[in-house]
C-alpha positions in Angstrom: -26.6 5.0 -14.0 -23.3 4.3 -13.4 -21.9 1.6 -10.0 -19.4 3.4 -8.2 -17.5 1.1 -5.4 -16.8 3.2 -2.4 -14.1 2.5 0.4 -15.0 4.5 3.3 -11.7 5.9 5.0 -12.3 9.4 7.0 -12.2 8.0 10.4 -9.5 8.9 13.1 -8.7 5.2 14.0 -8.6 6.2 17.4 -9.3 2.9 18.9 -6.6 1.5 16.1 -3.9 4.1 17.1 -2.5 4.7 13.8 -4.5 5.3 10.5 -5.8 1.6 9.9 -6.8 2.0 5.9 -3.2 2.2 5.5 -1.8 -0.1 7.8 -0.4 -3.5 6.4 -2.3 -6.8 7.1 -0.9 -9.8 4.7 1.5 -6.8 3.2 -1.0 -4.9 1.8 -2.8 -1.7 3.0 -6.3 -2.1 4.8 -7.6 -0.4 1.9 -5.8 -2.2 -0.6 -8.1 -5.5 0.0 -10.8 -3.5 0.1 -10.6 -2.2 -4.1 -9.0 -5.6 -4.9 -12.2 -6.9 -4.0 -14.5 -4.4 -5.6 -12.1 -4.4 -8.2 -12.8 -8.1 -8.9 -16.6 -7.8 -8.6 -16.6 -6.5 -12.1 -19.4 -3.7 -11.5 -17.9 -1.0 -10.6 -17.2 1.7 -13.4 -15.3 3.5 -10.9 -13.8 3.2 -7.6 -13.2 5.7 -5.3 -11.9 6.5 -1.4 -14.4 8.6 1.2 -12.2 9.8 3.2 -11.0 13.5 5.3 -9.0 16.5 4.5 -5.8 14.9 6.2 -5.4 11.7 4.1 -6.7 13.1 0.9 -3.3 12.3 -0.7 -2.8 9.0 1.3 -4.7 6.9 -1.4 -3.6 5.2 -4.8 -7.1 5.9 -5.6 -9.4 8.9 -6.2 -10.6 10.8 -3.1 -13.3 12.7 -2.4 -13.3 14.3 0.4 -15.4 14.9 3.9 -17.5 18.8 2.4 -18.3 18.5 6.1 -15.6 17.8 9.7 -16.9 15.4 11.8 -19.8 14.0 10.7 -18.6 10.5 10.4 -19.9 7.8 8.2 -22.9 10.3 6.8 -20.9 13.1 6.1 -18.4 11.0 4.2 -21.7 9.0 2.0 -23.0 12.8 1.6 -20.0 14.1 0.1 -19.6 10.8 -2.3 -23.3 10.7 -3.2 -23.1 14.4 -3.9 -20.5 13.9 -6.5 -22.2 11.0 -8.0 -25.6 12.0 -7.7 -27.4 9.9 -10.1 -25.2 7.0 -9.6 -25.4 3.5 -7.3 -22.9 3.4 -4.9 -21.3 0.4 -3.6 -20.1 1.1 -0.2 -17.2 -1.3 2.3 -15.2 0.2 5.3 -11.8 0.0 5.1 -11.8 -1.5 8.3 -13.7 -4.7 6.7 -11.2 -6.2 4.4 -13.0 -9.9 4.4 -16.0 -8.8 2.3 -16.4 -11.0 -0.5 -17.0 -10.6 -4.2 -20.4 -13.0 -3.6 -21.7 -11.1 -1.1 -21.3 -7.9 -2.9 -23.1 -9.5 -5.8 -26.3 -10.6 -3.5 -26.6 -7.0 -2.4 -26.5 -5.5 -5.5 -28.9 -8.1 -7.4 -31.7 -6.9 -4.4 -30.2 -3.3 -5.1 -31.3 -3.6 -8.7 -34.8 -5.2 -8.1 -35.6 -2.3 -5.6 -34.1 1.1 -6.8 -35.6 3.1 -4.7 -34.0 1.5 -1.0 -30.8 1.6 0.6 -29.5 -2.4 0.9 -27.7 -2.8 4.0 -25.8 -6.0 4.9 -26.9 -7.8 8.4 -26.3 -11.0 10.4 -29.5 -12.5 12.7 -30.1 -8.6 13.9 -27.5 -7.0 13.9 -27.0 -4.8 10.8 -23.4 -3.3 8.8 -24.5 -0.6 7.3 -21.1 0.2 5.9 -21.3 -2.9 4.2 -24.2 -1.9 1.8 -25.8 -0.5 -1.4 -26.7 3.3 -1.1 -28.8 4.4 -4.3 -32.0 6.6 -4.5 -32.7 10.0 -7.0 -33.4 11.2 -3.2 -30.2 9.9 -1.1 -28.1 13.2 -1.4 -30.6 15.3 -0.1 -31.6 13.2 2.7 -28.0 12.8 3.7 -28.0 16.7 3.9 -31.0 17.0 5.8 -29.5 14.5 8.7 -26.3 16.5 8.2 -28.4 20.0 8.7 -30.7 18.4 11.5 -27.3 17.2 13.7 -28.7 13.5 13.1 -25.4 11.7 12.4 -25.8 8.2 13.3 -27.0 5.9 10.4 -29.6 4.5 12.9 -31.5 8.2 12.3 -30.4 7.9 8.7 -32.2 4.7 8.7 -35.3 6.4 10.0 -36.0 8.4 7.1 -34.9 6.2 4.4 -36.2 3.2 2.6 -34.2 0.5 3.6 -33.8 -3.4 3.1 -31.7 -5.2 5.1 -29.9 -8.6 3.4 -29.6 -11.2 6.5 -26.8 -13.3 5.4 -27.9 -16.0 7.3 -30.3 -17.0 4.7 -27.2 -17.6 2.0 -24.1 -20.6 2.5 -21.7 -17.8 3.4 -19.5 -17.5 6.3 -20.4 -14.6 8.8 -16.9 -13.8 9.6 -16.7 -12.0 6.0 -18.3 -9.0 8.5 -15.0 -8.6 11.1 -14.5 -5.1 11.4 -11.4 -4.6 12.6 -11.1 -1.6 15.4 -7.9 -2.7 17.5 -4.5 -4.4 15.8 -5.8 -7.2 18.0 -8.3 -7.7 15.9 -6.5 -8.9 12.9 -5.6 -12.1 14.2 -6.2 -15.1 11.8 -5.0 -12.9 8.5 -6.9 -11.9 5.5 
């Protein structure tokens, strides 16, 4: 089994107003912080961008791209898991470029003790589940079925998978490692 490190970019950055995996914070691309980190984890045999038809050639990176319009955060983990079927996937947002190298280690040590679960990150009870480990001989066909059944939230994704959330209260690490960013306002205080 190989650890792919996955950068999910296939939203429209509506609330942004301009494509935010490619906009510039501390003169680098969203993105860009993103792979540097998973880069720097050393676990990742490969590294690829989720993202949609329309920025398939935005990236530095390898794509793979939306095999379904629309479907947000599941259709983009389908499409990646069904390319890398047999494979662990380490999954970030672009929109989260404050993730850190330890905290990407802590998920994937409970990732390896439990094979069979999806590790999502969370903080007191609120969860980021595009801030996880997605792995399971099971995952692409369950991600097909919640495409098929119209159940696109990762809440209903949630429902019929095996899941362990890691609370990062219970480690020494800051919380704000979780800012997603949604509005340019939101990038105040820098990367």
């Amino acid at each position: 089994m190989k650890t792919i490190g996955v950068i999910m970019a296939g939203g429209e950055s509506t609330r942004f107003g301009e494509d935010k995996s490619l906009y510039k914070v501390d003169n680098k691309v969203m993105y860009t912080h993103v792979s540097e980190m998973l880069d720097s984890t050393g676990v990742c045999d490969d590294i690829v961008v989720s993202t949609n038809e329309r920025l398939k050639d935005a990236f530095h990176l390898k794509t793979v791209v939306d095999a379904f319009e629309n479907c947000g955060p599941v259709g983009g983990l389908y499409s990646v898991s069904r390319s890398y079927p047999k494979d662990r996937l380490i999954v970030v947002s672009c929109d989260t470029p404050f993730v850190t190298k330890e905290w990407i280690h802590i998920l994937l040590e409970q990732a390896e003790k439990t094979p069979d679960r999806i590790i999502i990150s969370a903080e007191d009870r609120r969860q980021h589940p595009l801030v996880g480990v997605y792995q399971g001989r099971d995952l692409t066909d369950r991600l097909k079925q919640q495409i098929d059944a119209g159940r696109l939230s990762m809440r209903a994704l949630f429902d019929n998978m095996n899941v362990t959330e890691v609370n990062i209260g219970k480690y020494q690490l800051k919380t704000d490692i979780f800012r997603n960013i949604n509005y340019k306002s939101d990038i105040d205080g820098g990367v």
